[in-house]
C-alpha positions, 0 to 999 in steps of 0.5 A, spaced: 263 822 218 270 824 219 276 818 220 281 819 226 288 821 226 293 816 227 294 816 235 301 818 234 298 825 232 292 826 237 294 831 244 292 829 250 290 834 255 292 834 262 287 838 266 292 842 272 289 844 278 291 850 283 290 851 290 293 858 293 293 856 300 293 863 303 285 863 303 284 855 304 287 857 311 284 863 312 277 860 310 279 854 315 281 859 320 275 863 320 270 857 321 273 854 326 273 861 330 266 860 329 265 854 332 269 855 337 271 861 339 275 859 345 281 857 340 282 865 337 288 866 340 291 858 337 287 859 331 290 866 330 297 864 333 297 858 328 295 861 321 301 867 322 306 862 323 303 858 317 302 864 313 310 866 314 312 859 313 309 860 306 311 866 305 319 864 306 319 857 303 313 858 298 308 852 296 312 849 291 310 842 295 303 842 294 302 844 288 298 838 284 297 836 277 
């Protein structure tokens, strides 16, 4: 059986998840036009400006680790 090292040698591995928001929004978007089709146009309206503001100021604000 092969002895551990010293804890001031063992690596801790952090796991870093990404979420790209362009899709998640268009994939909520999409949903909701199925449900409810009457909200096309303030869905469509909404993920314009959501797509626009993203692509401005970026999403450095929901980046998760």
């Amino acid at each position: 059986m092969a002895a551990r090292p010293p804890a001031r040698f063992r690596l801790e591995q952090a796991m870093n998840i990404t979420v790209n928001a362009g899709p998640l929004i268009s994939l909520i978007a999409g949903i909701l036009i199925l449900i409810i089709p009457r909200l096309l146009n303030y869905i469509v309206a909404i993920y314009l400006i959501l797509i626009g503001l993203i692509g401005l100021f970026g999403v450095g604000a929901l980046h998760t680790t």
